[in-house]
C-alpha positions as CSV (number, residue, x, y, z in Angstrom):
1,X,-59.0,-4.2,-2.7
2,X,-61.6,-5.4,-4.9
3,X,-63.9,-4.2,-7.4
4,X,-67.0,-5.0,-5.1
5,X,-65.1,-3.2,-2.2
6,X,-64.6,-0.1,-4.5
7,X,-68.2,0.0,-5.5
8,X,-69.2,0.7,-1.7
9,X,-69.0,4.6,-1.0
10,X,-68.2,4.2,2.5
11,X,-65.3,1.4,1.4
12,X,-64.3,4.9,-0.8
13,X,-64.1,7.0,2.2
14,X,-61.4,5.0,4.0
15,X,-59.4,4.8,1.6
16,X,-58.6,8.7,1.4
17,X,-56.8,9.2,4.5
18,X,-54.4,6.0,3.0
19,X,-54.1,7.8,-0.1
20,X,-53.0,11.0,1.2
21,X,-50.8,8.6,3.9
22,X,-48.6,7.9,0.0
23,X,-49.2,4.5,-1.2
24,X,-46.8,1.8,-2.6
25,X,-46.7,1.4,-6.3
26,X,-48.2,-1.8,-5.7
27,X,-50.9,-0.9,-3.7
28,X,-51.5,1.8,-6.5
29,X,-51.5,-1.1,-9.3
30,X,-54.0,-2.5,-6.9
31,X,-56.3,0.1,-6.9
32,X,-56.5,1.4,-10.0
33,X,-57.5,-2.5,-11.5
34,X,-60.3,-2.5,-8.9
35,X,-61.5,1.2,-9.2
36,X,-61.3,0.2,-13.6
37,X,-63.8,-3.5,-12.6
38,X,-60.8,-4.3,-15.3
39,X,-61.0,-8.1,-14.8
40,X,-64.6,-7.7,-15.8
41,X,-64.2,-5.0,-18.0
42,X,-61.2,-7.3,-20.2
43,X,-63.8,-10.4,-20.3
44,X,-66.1,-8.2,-21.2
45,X,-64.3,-6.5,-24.2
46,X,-61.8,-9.6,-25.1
47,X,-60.3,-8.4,-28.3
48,X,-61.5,-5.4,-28.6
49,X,-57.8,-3.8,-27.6
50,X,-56.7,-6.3,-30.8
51,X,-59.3,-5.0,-33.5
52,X,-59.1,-1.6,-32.5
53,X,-55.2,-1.8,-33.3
54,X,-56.2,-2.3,-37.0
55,X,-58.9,0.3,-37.3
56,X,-57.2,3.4,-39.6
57,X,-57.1,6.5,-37.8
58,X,-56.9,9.8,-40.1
59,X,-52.8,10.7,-41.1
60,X,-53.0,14.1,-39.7
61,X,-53.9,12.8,-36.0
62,X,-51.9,10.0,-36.1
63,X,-48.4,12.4,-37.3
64,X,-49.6,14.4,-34.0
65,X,-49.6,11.4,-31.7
66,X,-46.4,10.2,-33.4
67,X,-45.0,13.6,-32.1
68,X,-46.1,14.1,-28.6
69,X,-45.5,10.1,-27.9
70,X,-41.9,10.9,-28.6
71,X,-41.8,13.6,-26.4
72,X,-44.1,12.7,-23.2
73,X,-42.6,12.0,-19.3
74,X,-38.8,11.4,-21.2
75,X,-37.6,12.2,-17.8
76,X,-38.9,8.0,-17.4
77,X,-36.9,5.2,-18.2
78,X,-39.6,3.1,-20.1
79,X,-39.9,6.7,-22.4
80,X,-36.4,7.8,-22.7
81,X,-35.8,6.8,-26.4
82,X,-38.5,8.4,-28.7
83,X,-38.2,5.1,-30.9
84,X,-38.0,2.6,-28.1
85,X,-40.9,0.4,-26.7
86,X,-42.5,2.6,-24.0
87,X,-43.1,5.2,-26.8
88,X,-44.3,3.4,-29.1
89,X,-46.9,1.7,-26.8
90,X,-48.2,5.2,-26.5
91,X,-48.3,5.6,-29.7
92,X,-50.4,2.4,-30.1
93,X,-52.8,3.1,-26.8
94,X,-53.5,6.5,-28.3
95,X,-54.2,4.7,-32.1
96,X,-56.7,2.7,-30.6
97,X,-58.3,5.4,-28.2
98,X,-58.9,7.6,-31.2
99,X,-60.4,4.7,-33.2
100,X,-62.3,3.7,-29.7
101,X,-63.8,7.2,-29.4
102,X,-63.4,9.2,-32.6
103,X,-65.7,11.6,-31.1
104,X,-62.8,12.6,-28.9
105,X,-60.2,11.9,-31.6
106,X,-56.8,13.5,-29.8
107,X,-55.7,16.3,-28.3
108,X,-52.3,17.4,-26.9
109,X,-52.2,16.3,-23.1
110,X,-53.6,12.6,-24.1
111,X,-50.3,11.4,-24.5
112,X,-49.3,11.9,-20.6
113,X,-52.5,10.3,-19.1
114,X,-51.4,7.0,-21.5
115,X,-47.8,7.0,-20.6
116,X,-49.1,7.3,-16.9
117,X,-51.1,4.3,-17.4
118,X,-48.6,2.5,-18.9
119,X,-46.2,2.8,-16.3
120,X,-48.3,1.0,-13.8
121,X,-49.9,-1.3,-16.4
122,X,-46.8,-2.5,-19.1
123,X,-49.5,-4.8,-20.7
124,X,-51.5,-2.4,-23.4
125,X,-54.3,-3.8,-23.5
126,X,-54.6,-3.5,-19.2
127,X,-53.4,0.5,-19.9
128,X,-55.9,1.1,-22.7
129,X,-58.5,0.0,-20.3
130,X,-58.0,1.8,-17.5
131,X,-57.4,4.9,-19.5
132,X,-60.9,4.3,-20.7
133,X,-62.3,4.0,-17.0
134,X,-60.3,7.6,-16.3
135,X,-61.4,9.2,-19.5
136,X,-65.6,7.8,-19.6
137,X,-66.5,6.7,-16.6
138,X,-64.4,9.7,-14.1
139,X,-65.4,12.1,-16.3
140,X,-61.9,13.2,-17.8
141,X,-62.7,12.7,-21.6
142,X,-65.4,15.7,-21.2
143,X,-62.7,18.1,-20.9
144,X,-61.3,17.0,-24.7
145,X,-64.7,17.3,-26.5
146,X,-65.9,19.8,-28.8
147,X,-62.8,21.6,-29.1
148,X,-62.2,21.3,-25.2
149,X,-65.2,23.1,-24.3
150,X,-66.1,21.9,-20.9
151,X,-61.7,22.5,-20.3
152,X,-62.3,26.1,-21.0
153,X,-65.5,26.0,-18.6
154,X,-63.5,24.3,-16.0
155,X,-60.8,27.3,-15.8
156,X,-63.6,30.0,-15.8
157,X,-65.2,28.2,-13.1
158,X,-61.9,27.9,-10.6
159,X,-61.5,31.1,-11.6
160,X,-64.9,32.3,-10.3
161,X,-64.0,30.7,-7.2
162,X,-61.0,32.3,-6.6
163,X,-60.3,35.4,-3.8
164,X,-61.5,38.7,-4.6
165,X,-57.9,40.1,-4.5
166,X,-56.6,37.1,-6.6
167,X,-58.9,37.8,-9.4
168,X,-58.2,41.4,-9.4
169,X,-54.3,41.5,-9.4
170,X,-54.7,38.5,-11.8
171,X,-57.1,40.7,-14.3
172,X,-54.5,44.1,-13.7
173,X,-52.2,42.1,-15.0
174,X,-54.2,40.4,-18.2
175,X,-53.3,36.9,-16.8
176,X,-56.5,35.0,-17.8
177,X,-56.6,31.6,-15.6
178,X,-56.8,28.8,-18.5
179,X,-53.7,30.8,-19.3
180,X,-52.1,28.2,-16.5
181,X,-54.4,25.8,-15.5
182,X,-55.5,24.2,-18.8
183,X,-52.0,22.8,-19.1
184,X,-52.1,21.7,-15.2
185,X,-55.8,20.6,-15.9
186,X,-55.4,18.7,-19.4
187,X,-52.7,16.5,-18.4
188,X,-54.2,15.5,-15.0
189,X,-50.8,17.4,-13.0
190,X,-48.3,14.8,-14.7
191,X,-46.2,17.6,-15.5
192,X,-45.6,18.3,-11.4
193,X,-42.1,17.9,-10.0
194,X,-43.5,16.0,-7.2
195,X,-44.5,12.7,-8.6
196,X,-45.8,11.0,-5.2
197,X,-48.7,14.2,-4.8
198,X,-49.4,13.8,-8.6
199,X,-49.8,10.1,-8.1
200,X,-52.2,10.4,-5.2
201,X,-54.4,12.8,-7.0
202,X,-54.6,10.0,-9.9
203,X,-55.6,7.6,-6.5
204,X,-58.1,10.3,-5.5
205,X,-59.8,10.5,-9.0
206,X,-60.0,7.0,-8.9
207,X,-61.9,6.8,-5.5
208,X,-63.8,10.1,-6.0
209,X,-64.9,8.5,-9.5
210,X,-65.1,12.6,-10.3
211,X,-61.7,13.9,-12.2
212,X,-63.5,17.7,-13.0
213,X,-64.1,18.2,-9.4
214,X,-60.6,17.2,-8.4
215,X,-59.6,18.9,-10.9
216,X,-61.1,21.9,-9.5
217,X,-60.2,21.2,-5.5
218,X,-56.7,20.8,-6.5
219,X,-56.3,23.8,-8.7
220,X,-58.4,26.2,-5.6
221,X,-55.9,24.6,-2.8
222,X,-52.7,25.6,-4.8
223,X,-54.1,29.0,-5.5
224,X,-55.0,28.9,-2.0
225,X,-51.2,28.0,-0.8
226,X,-49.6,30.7,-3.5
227,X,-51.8,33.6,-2.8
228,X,-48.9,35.0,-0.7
229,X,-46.4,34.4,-4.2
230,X,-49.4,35.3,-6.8
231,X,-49.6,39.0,-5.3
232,X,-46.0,38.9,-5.0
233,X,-45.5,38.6,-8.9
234,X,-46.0,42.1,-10.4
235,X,-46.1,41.6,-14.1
236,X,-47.5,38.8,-16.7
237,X,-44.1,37.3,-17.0
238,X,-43.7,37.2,-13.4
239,X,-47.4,35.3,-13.1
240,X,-47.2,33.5,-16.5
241,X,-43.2,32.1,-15.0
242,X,-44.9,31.1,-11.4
243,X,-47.7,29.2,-11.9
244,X,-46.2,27.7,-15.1
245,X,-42.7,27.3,-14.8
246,X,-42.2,27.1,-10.9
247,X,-45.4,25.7,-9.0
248,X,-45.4,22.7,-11.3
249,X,-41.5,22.4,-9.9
250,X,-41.7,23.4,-6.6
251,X,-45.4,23.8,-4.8
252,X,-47.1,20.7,-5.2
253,X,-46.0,18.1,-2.2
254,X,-47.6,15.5,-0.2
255,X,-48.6,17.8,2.7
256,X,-50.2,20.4,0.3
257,X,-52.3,17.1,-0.2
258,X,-52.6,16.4,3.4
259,X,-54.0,20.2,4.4
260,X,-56.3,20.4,1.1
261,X,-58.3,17.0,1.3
262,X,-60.1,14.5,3.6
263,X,-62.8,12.5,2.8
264,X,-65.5,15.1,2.0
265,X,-64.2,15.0,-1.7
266,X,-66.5,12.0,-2.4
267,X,-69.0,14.3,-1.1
């Protein structure tokens, strides 16, 4: 897999139906370098990582990334200890993202996309890179800007989309959908059970170069899967403990992939 081979939309299209297949972590590490150009883009941007480390970011948003870095995917080896080397390379990716884009700055979710990143890409200055390709060039950092805007936009569009009798028993019982999905949406599903169907969404976002739409197809295909469940639940506790508490641990597997996508989503 190549850079050149992941600039061809057709090359693109193949590679769904081995992405919803499951992929090694290898293969993964693979494709995320040639979906990011990163050889190119580190040439490109030698030192950059470096300098960026020393720009000063304001106190208040660096005492916030201090505290979700200590507290992001702990359930991981590298990010066990809250003072141990994994965390504090999130700390350090998210320093230089906020100096990178201060338009952005940080937001709570942030942390999980860089700890993500770094767990296929140990070398910080590889991570911060392809976290730039997921948040600027796939779309992803649109969702963080101007107070999370386009996020907000993103939940009242899926919930537009969603079944007549879905968006009634949701609105009887006041269960507004960014009440769930932001927090499935913001942190790209990294807070799934099921980390082989959260990793081949990240695979799909890379391919489809789009992370809002997937974004979108993923959260229509679970609503989709727990209509059944969702009309079940009488109450907002009931709701509110399903689709935050209980899909993120048990409804999101590898087939749910395989019955919700082919290759129309480069479409």
């Amino acid at each position: 897999i190549s850079a050149e081979y992941m600039g061809d939309s057709s090359s693109r299209i193949r590679l769904v139906p081995v992405v919803l297949g499951g992929i090694d972590n290898t293969q993964r590490h693979r494709l995320w370098r040639a979906a990011s150009d990163l050889e190119s883009t580190l040439a490109r941007h030698k030192g950059v990582y470096r300098a960026l480390r020393a720009v000063p970011c304001h106190p208040d948003i660096l005492a916030m990334v201090e505290c979700d870095s200590g507290r992001t995917l702990t359930q991981h080896r590298l990010f066990q200890d809250p003072h141990g080397p994994g965390t504090r390379s999130i700390y350090r990716l998210l320093q230089a993202r906020c100096a990178y884009r201060p338009d952005l700055g940080y937001v709570q979710g942030m942390s999980f996309l860089a700890a993500t990143c770094l767990m296929y890409f140990p070398v910080e200055e590889e991570a911060f890179w392809v976290l730039t390709t997921l948040m600027d060039e796939n779309g992803f950092g649109r969702l963080f800007r101007d107070g999370c805007v386009e996020l907000v936009e993103l939940c009242t569009e899926l919930g537009r989309l969603l079944p007549d009798d879905l968006v009634a028993h949701l609105a009887r019982n006041q269960v507004a959908v960014s009440m769930y999905a932001a927090s499935w949406f913001i942190s790209l599903f990294t807070t799934f059970h099921c980390w082989a169907a959260v990793m081949a969404i990240w695979d799909l976002v890379f391919i489809a170069r789009s992370a809002p739409t997937m974004l979108l197809r993923c959260g229509l295909a679970l609503h989709r899967q727990l209509r059944a469940s969702i009309l079940e639940a009488g109450d907002i506790a009931s709701l509110l403990c399903l689709l935050q508490e209980v899909v993120p641990e048990q409804h999101m597997h590898m087939s749910f992939l395989e019955e919700s996508f082919d290759a129309s989503i480069l479409s």
